[in-house]
TIRO-941575 format. One line per 8 residues: for each residue x, y, z of N, C-alpha, C, O, CB. Coordinates in Angstrom, 3 decimals. Glycine has a CB too. Example, Ala and Ser with C-alpha at 12.3 -4.5 7.8 and 13.67 -1.06 7.14 Angstrom:
2
13.190/-5.690/7.800/12.300/-4.500/7.800/13.200/-3.300/7.800/14.236/-3.319/8.465/11.308/-4.473/9.046 | 12.850/-2.250/7.080/13.670/-1.060/7.140/12.900/0.030/7.870/13.409/1.138/8.039/14.084/-0.598/5.725
This chain:
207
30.415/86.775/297.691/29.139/87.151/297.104/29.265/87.144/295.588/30.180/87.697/294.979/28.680/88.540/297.612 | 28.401/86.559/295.110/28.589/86.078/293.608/27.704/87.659/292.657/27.130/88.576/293.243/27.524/84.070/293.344 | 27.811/87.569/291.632/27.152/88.258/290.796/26.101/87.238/289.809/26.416/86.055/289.678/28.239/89.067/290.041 | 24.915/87.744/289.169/24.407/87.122/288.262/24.961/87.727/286.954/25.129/88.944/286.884/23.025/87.123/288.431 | 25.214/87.017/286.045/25.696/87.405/284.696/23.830/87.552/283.454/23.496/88.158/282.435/27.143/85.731/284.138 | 23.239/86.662/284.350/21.822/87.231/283.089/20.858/87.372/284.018/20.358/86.419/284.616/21.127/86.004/281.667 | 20.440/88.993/284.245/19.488/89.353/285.262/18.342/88.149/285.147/18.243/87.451/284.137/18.877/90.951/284.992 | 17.418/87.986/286.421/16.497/87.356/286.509/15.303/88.445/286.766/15.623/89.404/287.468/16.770/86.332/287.442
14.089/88.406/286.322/13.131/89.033/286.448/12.660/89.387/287.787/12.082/90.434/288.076/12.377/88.485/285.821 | 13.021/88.215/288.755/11.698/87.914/289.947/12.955/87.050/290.823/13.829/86.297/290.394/9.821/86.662/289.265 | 12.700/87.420/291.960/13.654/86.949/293.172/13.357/85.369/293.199/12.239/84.885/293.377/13.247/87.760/294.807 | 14.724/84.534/292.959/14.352/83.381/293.326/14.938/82.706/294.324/15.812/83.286/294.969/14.350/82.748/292.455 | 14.678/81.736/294.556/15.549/80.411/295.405/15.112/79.055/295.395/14.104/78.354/295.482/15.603/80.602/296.919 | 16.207/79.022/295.263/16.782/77.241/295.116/16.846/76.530/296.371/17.599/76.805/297.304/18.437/77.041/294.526 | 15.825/75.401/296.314/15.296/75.007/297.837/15.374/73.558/298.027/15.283/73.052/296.909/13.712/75.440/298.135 | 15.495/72.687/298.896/15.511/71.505/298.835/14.123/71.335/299.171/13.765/72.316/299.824/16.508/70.879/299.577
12.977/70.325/298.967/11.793/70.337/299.406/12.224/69.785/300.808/11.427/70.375/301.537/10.737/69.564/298.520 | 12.970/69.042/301.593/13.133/68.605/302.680/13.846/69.418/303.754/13.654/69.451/304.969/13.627/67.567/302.459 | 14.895/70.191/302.834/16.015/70.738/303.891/15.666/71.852/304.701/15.312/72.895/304.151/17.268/71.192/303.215 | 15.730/71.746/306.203/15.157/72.421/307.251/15.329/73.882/307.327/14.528/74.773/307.610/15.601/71.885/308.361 | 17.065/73.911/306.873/17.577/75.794/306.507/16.666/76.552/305.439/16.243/77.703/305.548/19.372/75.940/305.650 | 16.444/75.628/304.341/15.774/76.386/303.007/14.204/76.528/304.031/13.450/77.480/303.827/15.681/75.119/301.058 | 13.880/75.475/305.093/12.213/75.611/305.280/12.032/76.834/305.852/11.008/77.505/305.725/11.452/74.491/306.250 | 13.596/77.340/306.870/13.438/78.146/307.620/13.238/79.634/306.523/12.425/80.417/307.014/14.622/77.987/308.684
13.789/80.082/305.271/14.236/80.593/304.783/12.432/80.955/304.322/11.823/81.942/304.733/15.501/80.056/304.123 | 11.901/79.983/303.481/10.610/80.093/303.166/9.389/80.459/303.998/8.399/81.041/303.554/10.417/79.108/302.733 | 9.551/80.090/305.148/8.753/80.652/306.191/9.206/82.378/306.070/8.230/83.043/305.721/9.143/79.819/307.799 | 10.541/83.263/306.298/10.325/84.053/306.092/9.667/84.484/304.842/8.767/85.320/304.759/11.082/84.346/306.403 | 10.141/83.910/304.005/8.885/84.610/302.601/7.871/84.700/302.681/7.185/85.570/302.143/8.612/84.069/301.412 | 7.503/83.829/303.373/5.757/83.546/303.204/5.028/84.381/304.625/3.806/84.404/304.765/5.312/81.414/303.310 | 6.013/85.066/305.656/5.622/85.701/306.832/5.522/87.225/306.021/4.496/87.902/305.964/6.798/85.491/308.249 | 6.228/87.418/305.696/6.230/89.039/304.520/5.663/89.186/303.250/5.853/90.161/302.524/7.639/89.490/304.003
4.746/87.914/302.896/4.293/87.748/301.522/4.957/88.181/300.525/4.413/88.820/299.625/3.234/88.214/301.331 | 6.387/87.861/300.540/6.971/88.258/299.681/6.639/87.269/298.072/6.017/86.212/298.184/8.349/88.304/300.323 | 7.044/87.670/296.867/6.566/86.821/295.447/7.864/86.448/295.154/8.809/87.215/294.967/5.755/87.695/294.052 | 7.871/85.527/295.129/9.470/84.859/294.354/9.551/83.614/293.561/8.622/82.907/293.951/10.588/84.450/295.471 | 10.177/83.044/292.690/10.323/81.914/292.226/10.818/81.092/292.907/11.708/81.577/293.605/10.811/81.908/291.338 | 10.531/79.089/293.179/11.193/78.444/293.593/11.832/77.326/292.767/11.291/76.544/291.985/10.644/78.209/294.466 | 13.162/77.444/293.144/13.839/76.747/292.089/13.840/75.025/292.535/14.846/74.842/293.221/15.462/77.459/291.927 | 13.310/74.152/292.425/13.844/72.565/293.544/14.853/72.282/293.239/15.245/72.364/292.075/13.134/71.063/293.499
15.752/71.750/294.491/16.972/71.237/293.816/16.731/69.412/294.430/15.914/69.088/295.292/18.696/72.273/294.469 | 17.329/68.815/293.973/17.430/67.247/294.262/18.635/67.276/295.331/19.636/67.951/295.090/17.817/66.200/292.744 | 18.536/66.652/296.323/19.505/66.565/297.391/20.725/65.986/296.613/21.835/66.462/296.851/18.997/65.629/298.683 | 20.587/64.991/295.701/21.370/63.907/295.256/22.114/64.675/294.409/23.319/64.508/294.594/20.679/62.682/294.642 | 21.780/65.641/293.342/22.396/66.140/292.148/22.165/67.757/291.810/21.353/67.894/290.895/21.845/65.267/291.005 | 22.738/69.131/292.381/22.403/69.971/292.134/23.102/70.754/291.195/24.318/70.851/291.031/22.180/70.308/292.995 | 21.650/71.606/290.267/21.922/71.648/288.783/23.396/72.677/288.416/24.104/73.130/289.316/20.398/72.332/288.010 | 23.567/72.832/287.440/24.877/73.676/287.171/24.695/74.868/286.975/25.647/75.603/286.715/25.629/73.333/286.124
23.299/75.372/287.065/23.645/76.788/287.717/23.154/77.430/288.867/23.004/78.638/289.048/23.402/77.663/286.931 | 22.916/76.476/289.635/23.288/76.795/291.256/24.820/76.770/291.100/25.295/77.891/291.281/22.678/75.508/292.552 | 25.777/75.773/290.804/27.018/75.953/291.282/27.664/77.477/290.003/28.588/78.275/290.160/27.931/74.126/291.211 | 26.886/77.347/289.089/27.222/78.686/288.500/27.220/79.956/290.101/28.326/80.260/290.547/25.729/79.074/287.050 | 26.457/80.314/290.509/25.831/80.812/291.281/26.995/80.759/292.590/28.079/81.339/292.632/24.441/80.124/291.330 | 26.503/80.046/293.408/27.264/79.494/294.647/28.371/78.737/294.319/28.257/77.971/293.362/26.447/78.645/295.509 | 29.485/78.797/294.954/30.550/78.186/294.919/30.401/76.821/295.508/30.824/75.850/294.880/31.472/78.940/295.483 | 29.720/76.658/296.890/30.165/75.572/297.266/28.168/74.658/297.165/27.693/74.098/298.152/31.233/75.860/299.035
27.177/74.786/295.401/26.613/74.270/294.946/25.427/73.804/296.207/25.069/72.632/296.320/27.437/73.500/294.210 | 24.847/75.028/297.198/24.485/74.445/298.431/22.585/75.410/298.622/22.211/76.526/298.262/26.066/74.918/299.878 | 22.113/74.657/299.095/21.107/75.397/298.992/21.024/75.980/300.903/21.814/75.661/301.792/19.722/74.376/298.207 | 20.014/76.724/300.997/19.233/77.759/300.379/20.112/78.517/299.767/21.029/78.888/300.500/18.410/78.532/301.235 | 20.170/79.033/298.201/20.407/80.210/297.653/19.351/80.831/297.125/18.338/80.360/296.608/21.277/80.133/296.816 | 19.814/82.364/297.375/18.513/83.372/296.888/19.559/84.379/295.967/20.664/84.862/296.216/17.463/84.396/298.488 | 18.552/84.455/294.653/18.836/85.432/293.618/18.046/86.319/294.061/16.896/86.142/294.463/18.638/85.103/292.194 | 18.935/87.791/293.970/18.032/88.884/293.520/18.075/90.033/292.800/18.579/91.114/293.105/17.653/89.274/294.284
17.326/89.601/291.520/18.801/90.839/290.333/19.409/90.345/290.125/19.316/89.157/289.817/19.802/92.052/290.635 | 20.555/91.137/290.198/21.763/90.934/290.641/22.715/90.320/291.540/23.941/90.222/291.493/21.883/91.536/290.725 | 22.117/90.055/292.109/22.590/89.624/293.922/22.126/88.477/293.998/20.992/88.087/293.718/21.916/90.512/295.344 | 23.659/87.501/294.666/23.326/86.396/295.327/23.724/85.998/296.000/24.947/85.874/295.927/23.201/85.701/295.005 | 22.966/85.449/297.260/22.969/85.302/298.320/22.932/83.808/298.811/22.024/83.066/298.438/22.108/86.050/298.663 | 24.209/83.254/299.887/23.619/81.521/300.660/24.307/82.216/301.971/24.704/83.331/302.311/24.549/79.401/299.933 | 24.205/80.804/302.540/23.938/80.656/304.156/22.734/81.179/304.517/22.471/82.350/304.240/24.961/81.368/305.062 | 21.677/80.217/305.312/20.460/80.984/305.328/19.803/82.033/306.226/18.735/82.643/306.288/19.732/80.222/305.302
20.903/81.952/306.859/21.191/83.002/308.348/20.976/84.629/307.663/20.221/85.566/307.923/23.303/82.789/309.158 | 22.096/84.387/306.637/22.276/85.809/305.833/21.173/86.181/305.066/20.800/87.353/305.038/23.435/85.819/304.838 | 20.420/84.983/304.220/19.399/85.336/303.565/18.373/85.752/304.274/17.605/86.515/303.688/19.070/84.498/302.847 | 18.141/85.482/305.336/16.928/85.575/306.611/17.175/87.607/306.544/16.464/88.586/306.315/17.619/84.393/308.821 | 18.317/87.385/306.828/18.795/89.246/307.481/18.170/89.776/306.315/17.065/90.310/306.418/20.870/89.930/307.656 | 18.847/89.675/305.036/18.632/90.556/303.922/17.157/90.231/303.657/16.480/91.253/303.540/19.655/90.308/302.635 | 16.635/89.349/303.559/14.963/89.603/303.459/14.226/90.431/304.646/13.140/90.958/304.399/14.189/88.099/303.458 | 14.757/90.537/305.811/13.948/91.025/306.726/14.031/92.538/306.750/13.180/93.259/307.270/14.244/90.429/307.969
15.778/93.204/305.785/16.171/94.437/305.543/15.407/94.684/304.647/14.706/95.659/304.916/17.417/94.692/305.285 | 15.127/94.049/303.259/14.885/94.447/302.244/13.109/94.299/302.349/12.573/94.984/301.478/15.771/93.688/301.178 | 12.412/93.767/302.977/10.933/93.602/303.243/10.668/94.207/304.660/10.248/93.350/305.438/10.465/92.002/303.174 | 10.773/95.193/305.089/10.846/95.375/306.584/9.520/94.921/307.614/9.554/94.359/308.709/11.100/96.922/306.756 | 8.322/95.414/306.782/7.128/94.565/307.411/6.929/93.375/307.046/7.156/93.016/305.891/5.940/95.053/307.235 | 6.334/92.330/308.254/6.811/92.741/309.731/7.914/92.633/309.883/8.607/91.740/309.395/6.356/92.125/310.783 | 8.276/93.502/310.570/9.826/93.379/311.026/10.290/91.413/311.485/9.434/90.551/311.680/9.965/94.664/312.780 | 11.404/91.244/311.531/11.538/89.735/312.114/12.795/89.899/313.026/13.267/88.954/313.658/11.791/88.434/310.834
13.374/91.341/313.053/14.428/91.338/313.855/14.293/92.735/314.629/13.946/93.795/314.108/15.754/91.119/313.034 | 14.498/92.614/315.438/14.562/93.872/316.998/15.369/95.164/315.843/15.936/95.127/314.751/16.184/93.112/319.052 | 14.958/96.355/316.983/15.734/97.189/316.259/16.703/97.511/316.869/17.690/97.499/316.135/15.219/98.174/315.843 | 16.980/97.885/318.171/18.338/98.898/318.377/18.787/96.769/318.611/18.225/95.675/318.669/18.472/100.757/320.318 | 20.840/97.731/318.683/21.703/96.810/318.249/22.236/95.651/319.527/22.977/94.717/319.218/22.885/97.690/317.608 | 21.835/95.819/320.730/21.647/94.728/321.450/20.751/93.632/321.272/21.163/92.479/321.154/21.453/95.095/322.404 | 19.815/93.871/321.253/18.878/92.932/321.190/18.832/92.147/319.402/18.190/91.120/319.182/17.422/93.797/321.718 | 19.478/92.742/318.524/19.490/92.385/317.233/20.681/91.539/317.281/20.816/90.742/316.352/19.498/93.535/316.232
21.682/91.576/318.318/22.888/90.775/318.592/22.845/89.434/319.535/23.709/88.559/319.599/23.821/91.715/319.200 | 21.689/89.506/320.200/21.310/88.505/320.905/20.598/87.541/319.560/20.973/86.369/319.511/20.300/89.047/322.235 | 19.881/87.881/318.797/19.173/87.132/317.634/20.240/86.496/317.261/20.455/85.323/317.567/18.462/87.927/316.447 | 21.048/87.244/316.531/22.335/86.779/315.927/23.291/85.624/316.690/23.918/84.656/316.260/23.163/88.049/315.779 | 23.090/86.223/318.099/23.881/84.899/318.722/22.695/83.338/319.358/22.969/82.341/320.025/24.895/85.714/320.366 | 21.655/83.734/318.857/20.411/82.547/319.587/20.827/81.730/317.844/21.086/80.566/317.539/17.925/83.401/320.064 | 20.728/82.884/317.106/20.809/81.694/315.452/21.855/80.980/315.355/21.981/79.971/314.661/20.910/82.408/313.873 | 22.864/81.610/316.236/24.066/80.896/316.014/24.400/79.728/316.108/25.097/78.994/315.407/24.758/81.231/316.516
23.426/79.498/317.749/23.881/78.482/318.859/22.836/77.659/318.141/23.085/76.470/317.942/23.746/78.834/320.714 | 21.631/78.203/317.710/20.513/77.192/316.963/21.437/76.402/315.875/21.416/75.178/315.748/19.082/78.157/316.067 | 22.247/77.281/315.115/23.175/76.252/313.840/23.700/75.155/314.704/23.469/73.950/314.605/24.752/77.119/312.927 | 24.540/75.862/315.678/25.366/74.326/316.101/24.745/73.645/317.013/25.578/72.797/317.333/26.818/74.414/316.731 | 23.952/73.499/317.542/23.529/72.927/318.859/22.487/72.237/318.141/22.485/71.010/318.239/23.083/73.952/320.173 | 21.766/72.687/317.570/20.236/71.429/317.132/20.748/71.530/315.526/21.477/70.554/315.350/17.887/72.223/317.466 | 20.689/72.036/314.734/20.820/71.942/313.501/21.772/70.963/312.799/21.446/70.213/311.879/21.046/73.049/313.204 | 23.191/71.082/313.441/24.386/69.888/313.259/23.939/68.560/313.426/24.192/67.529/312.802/25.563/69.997/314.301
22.960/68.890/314.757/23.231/67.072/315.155/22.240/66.495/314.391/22.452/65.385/313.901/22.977/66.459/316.936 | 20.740/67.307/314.128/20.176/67.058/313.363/20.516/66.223/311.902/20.040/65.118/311.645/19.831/67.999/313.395 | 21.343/66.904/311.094/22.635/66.660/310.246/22.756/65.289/310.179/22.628/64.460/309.279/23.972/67.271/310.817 | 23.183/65.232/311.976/23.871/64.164/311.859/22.918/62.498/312.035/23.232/61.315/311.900/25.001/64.462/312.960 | 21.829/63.138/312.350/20.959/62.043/312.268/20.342/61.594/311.028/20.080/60.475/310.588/20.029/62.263/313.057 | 20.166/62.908/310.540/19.468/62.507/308.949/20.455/61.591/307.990/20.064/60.784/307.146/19.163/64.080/307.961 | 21.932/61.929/308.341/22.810/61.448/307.759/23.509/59.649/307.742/24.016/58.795/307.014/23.537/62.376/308.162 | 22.972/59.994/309.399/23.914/58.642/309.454/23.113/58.154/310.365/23.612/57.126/310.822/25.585/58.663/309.891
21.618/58.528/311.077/20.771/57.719/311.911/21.995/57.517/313.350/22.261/56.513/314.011/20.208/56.064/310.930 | 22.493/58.834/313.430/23.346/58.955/314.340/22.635/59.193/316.253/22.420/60.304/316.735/24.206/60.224/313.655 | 22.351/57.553/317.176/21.867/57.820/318.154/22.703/58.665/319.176/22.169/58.993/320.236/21.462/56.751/318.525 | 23.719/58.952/318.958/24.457/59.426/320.131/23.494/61.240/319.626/22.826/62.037/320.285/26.777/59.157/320.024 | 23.797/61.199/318.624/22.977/63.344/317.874/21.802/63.123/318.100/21.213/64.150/317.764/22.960/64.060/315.753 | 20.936/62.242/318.550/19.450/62.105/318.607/19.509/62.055/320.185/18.424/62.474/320.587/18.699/60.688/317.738 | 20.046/61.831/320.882/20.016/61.896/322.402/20.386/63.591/322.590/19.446/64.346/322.840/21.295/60.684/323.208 | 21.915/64.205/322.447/22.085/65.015/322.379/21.210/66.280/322.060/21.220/67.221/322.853/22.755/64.724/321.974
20.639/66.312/321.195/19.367/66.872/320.119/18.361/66.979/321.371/18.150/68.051/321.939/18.713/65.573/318.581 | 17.600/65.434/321.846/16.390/65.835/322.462/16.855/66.405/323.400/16.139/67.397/323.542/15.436/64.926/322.816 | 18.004/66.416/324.530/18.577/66.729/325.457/18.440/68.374/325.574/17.827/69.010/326.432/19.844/66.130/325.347 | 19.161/68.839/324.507/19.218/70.121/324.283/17.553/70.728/323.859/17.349/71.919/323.625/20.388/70.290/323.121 | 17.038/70.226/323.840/15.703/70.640/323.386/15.153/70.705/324.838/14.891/71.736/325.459/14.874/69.563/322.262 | 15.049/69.651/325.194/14.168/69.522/326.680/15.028/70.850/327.640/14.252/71.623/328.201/14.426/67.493/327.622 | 16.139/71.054/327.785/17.066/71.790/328.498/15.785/73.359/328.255/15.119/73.994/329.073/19.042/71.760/327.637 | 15.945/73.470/326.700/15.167/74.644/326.570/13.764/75.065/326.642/13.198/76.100/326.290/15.403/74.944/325.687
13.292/73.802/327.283/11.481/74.159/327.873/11.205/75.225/328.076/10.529/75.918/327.315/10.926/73.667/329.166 | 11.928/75.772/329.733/11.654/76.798/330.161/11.528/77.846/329.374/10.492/78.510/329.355/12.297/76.971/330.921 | 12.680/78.143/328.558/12.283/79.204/327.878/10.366/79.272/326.620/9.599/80.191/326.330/13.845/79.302/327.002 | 10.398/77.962/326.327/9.362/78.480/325.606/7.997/78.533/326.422/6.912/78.420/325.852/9.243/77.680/324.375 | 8.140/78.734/327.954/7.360/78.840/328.684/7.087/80.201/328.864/6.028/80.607/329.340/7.632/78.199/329.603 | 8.076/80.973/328.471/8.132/82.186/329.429/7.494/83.463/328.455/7.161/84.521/328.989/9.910/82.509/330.007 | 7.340/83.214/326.738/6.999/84.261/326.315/6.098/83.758/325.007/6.260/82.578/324.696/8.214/85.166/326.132 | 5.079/84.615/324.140/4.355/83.525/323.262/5.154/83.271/322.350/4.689/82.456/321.553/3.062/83.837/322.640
6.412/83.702/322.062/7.603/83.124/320.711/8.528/83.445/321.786/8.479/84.019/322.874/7.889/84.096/318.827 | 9.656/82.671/320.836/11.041/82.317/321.276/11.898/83.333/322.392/12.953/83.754/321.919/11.855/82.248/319.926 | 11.712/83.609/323.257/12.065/84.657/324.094/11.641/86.530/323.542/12.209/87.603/323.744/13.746/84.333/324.222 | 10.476/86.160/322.852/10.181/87.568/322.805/8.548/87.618/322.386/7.947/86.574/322.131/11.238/88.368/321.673 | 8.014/88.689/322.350/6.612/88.896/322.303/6.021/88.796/320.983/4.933/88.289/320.711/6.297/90.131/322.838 | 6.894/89.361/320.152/6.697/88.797/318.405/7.758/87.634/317.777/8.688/87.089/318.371/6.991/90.257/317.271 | 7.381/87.466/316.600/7.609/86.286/315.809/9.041/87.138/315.990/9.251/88.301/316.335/6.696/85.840/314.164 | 10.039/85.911/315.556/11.253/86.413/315.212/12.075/85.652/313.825/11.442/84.771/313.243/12.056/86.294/316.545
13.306/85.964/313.381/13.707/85.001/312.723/14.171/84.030/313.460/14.306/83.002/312.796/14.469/85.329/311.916 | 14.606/83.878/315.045/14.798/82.784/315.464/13.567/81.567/315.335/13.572/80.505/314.712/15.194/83.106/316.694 | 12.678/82.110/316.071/11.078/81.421/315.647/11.066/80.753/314.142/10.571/79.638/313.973/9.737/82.790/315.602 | 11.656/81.526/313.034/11.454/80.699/311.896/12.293/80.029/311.055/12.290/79.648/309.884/10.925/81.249/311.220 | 13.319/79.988/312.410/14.657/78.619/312.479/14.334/77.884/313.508/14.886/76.784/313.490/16.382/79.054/312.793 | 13.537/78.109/314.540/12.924/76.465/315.100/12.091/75.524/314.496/12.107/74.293/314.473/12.141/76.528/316.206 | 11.091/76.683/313.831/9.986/75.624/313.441/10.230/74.269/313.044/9.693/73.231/313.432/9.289/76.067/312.412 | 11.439/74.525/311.920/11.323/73.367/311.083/11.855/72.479/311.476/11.590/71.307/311.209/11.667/73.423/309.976
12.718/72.886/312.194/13.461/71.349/313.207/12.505/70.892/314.213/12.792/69.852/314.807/15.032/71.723/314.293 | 11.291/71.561/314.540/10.254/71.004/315.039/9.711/69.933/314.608/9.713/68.788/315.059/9.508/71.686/315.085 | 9.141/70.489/313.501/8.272/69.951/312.269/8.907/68.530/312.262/8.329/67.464/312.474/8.453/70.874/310.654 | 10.184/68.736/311.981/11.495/67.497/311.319/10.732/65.934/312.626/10.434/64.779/312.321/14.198/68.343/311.982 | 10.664/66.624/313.980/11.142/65.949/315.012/10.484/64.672/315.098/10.851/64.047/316.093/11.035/66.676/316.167 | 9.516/63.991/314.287/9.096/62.419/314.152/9.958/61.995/313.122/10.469/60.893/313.318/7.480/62.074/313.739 | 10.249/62.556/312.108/11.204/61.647/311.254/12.818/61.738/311.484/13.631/61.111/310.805/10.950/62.012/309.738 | 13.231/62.852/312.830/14.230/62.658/313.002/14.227/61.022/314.389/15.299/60.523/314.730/14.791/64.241/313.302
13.148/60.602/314.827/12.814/59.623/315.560/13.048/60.341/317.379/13.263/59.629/318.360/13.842/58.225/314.999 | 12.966/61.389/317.397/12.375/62.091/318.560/11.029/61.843/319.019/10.088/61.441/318.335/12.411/63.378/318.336 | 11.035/62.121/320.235/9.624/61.716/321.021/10.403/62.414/322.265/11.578/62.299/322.614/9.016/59.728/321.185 | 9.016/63.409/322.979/9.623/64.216/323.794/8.471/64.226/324.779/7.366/64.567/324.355/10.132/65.564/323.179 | 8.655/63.794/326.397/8.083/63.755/327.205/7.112/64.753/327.420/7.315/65.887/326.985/8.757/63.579/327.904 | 5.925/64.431/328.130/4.857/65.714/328.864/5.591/66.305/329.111/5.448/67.287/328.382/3.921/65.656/330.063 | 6.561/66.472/329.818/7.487/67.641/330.401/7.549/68.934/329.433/7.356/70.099/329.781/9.077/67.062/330.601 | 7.844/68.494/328.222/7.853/69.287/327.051/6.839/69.985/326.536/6.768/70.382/325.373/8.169/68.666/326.192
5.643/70.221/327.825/4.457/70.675/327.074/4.375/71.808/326.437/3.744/72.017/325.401/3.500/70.725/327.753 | 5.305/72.895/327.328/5.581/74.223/326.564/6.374/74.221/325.468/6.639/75.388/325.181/6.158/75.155/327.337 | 6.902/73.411/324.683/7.518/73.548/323.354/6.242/72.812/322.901/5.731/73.511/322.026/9.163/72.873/323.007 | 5.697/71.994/323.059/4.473/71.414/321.981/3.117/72.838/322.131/2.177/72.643/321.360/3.665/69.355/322.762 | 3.014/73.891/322.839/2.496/74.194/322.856/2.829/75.381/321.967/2.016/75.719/321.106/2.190/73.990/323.763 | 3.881/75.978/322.109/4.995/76.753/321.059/5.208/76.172/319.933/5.818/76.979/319.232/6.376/76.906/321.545 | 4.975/74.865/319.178/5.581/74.537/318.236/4.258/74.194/317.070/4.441/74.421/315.874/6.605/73.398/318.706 | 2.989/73.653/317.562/1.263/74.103/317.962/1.024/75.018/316.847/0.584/74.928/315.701/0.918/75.040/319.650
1.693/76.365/317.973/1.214/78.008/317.646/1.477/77.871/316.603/0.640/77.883/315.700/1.823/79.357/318.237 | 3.087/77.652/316.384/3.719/78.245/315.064/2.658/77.239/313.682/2.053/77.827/312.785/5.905/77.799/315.066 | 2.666/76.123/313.797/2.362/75.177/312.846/1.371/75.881/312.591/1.758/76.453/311.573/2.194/73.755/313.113 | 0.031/76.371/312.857/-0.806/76.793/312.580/-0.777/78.464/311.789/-1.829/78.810/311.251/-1.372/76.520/313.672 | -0.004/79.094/311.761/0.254/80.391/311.758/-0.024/80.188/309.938/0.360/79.173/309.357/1.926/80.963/312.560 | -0.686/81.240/309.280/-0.341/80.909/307.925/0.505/80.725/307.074/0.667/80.153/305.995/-0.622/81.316/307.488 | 1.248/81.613/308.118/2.533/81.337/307.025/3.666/80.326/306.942/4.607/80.083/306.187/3.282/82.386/307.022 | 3.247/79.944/307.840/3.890/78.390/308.177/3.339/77.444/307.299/4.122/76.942/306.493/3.573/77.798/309.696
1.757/76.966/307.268/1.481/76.268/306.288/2.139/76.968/304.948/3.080/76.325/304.483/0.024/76.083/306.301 | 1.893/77.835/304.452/1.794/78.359/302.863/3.481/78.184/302.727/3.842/77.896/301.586/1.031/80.320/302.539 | 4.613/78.325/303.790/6.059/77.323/303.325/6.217/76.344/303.283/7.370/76.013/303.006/7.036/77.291/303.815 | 5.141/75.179/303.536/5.359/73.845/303.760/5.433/73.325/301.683/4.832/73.950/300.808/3.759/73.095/305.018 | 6.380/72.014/301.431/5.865/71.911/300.564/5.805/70.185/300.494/6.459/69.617/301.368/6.473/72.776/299.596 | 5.216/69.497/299.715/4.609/68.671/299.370/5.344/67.472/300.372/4.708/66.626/301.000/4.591/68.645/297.855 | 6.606/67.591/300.363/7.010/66.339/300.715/7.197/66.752/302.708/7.193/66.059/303.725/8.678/65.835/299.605 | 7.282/67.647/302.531/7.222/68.402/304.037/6.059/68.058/304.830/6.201/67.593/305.960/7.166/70.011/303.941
4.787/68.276/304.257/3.621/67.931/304.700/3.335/66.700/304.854/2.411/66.445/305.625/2.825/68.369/304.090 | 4.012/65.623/304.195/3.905/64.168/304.782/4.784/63.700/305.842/4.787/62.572/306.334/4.108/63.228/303.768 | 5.625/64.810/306.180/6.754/64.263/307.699/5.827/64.125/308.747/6.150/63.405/309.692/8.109/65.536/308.381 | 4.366/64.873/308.753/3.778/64.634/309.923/2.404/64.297/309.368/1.295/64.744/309.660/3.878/65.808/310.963 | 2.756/63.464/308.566/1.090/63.296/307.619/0.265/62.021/308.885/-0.951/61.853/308.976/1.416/62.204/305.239 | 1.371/61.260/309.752/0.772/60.350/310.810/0.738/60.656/311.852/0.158/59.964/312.689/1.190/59.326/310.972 | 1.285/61.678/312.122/1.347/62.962/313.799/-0.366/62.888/313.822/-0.999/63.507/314.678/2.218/65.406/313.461
């Protein structure tokens, strides 16, 4: 955990306009109306004081004060501690450990391969990917968000790999009606639009 050496006025973060972790990260802001600065970073070249900041020069990072914060898992927690309405995480410590382990499996299971498609147009991670997606129908059948009755922070680590899913070159059978119907909800929610940003909104500008 880094320190800031020249306080900042106003909570910021440094965001890629494309990258799915920072989208997830902004959706929480914009679910708690929280006010913050956004810093853009260029995928290609990020500036020197993000890596002032973060060691390994990576976005999502969030300033606050004093405090700075990456991995967006962590930033998700500490905004949902530090903004408590609405809550985005369960309270007693089972069910706040199940979150923790659904985000987990969300990093490696869709998020990696994702990765790996954006990266390298990798078909073997694009089979895998829809595979694991379709596997999880059922569940978004069974409750109006991600296995629970309110929004969660898991909910606002699917979205965006939703969102992603025409330019990752996914296409997902009728079968899938309960995730298009779950994925629908979320798109519409306000605060989903009000995190989208410019270049985000053209991934499905032909959807």
């Amino acid at each position: 955990m880094a320190q800031v050496t020249n306080r900042r006025l106003a909570m910021t973060l440094f965001s890629s306009d494309e990258c799915a972790r920072c989208h997830a990260v902004r959706i929480v802001l914009a679910e708690k109306g929280i006010n913050f600065d956004i810093q853009r970073v260029d995928d290609d070249e990020a500036p020197e004081d993000l890596h002032d900041l973060n060691p390994y020069g990576e976005v999502p990072t969030l300033v606050d004060r004093d405090l700075v914060l990456y991995n967006y898992q962590v930033i998700m927690e500490y905004l949902d501690e530090r903004f408590p309405h609405p809550p985005l995480m369960p309270v007693d410590p089972v069910s706040r450990g199940r979150v923790r382990l659904m985000l987990h499996r969300i990093e490696r299971d869709w998020y990696r391969l994702a990765d790996k498609v954006m990266l390298s147009n990798d078909d073997n991670a694009r089979k895998e990917l829809r595979d694991g997606l379709l596997s999880s129908v059922p569940i978004f059948d069974s409750k109006p968000f991600f296995m629970s009755d309110e929004l969660s922070l898991i909910d606002c680590a699917i979205a965006p790999l939703l969102w992603r899913l025409p330019i990752l070159g996914i296409q997902l059978p009728n079968a899938a009606k309960p995730l298009f119907k779950y994925a629908e909800s979320m798109f519409a929610r306000n605060g989903f639009k009000l995190s989208l940003t410019e270049s985000e909104k053209e991934m499905r500008a032909a959807v």
